[in-house]
N, C-alpha and C positions, 0 to 999 in steps of 0.2 A: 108312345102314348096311344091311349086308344082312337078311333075313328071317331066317337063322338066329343072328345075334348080336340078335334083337329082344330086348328087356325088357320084362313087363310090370308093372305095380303097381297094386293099386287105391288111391283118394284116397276119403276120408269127409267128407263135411260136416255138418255140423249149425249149428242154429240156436240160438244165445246166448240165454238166457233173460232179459241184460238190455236187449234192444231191438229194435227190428223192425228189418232191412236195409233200405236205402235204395234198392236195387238186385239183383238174381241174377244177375249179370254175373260172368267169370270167367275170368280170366288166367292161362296156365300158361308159364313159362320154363324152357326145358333145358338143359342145357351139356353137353358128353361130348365124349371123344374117338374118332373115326373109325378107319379097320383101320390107316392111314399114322400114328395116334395125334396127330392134327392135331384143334385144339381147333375143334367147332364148336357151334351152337346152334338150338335150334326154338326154336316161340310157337304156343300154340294156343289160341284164343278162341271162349266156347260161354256160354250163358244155361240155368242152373238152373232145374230144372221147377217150376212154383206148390206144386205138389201136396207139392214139401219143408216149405213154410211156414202151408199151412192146407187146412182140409178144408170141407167143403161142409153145411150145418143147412138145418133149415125154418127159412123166415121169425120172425128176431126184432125187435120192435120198439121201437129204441135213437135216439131223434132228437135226440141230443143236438150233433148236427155233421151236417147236411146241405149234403149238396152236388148241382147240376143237369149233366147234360152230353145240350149239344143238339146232334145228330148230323145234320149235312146229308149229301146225296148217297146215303143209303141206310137204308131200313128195319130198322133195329136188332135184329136176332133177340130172343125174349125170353130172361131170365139164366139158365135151367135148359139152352137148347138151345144159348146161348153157351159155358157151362161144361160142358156135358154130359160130356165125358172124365176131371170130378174127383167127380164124384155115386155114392158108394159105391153099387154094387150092391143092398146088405141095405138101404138106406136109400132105395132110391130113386123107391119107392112112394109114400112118404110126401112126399118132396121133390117129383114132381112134380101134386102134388096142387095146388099154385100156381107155375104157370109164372113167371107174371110177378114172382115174388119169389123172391132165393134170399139164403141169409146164407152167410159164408161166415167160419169162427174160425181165429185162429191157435194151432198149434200150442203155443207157448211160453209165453205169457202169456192165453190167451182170450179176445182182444178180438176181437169181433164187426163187422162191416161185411153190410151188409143192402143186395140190390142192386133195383132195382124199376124196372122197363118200364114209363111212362104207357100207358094205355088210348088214347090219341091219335096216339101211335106219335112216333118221332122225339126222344124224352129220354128220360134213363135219372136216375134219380135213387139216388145214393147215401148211404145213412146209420149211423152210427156213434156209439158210447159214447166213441173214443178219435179224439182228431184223428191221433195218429202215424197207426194202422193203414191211414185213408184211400186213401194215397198207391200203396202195393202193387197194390191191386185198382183205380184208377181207370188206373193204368201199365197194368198187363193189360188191359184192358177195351178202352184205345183197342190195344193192339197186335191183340187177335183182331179186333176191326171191321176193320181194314184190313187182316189177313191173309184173310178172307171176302169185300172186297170186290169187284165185280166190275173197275171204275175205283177201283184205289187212290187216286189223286192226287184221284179227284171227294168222298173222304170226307172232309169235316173237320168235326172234333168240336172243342169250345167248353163250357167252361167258364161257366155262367150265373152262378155268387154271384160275390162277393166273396173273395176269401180273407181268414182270420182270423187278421189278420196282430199284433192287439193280443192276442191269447194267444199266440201266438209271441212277438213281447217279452217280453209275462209273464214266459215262460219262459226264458228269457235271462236276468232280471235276478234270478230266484227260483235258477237255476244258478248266479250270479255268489255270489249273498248266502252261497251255503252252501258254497261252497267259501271263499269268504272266511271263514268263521267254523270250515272245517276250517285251514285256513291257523292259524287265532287256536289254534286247541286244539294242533296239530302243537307250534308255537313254545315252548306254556307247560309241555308236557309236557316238552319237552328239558329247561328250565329247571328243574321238577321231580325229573327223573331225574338232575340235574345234582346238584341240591340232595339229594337221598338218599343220593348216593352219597356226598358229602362228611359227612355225619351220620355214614353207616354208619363210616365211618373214623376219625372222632372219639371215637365208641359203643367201637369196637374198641381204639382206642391206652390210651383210660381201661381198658376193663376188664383190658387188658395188664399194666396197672399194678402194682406190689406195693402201694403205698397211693394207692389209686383216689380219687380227685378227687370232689365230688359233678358230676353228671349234670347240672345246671343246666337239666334239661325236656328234655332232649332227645333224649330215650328218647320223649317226649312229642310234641314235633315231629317226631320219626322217622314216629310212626305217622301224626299227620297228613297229610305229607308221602305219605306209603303213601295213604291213602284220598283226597288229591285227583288222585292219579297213575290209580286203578282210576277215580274217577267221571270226569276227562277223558276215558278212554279208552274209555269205555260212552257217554258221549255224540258220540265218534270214531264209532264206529261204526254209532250211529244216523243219522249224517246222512253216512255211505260213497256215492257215486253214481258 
């Protein structure tokens, strides 16, 4: 299209407050038709800035999930001069008061990832209160090493631990248990809602009545019925994920 039939719009992202992204990757598909009114289409693909999903602390110390990464083919800058372009200004005094450590928080949820340069040179050790958040900043971490190197292809970085791959099951099958037991709440409420409805109409044809019928309780099971309906649904929504 020409420059003067251009469109522009801006697009907002924000970050879901129930999870870290697995990625800032970002896919755009267009479709429009041309001045001949012939349908045609773009695609335009771009990587989301860090600085959308977290910002930059002093050193906090959280070791509840470490991890090693040992970087051959090049001397590892330390994480204050890796990151230097997210280290707020007002704050930056402070922050490079320890080069060799920088933490770094997510916006969303405030979990903490703490990055730390050995005195030995050559690992970078990272640590964390939350195994999810790990994954964000060790992704970044090896991308700026290899966008600084001078032989990209001589840098490869290497993972020392283990992964912690039996809390990850965990969490699989602690995901599995509680949707199965929303599953179980779901089913018994319909049953419930089934069940009151059928009261409510019974309650109503009696009192319709010119010589009303005794109530046989169940004015009584109405309400019951009512108070298991509110307590399924309060513990619905405590186990919501």
């Amino acid at each position: 299209t020409s420059l003067q039939n251009r469109q522009e719009f801006d697009l907002i992202f924000y970050a879901k407050k129930t999870g870290i992204p697995h990625n800032r990757d970002v896919n755009i598909y267009v479709t429009y038709l041309n001045e001949d009114d012939k349908l045609q289409s773009s695609q335009i693909s771009f990587k989301l800035p860090i600085y959308l999903l977290l910002y930059t602390s002093s050193p906090i110390k959280n070791t509840k999930y470490v991890f090693t990464l040992e970087v051959n083919g090049m001397n590892p800058p330390s994480p204050t001069d890796l990151f230097i372009d997210l280290i707020d200004p007002q704050n930056q005094n402070e922050i490079l008061r320890t080069p060799q450590a920088l933490t770094m928080i997510t916006y969303f949820n405030n979990y903490d990832v703490t990055i730390l340069l050995s005195r030995k040179g050559g690992k970078i050790r990272i640590q964390s209160g939350e195994l999810e958040a790990v994954w964000i900043v060790i992704d970044e971490i090896i991308t700026r090493l290899h966008d600084i190197a001078i032989k990209k292809d001589a840098v490869l970085v290497a993972l020392k631990d283990d992964l912690p791959l039996n809390i990850y099951f965990e969490n699989i099958v602690s995901r599995y248990e509680i949707l199965c037991e929303m599953r179980n709440y779901e089913k018994n409420l319909e049953k419930l809602a089934n069940q009151f409805r059928v009261i409510q109409k019974r309650l109503l044809t009696r009192y319709k009545n010119k010589n009303p019928t005794p109530l046989n309780e169940m004015d009584v099971l109405l309400k019951h019925t009512y108070q298991n309906i509110i307590h399924d649904t309060n513990k619905l929504e405590t186990l919501n994920i």
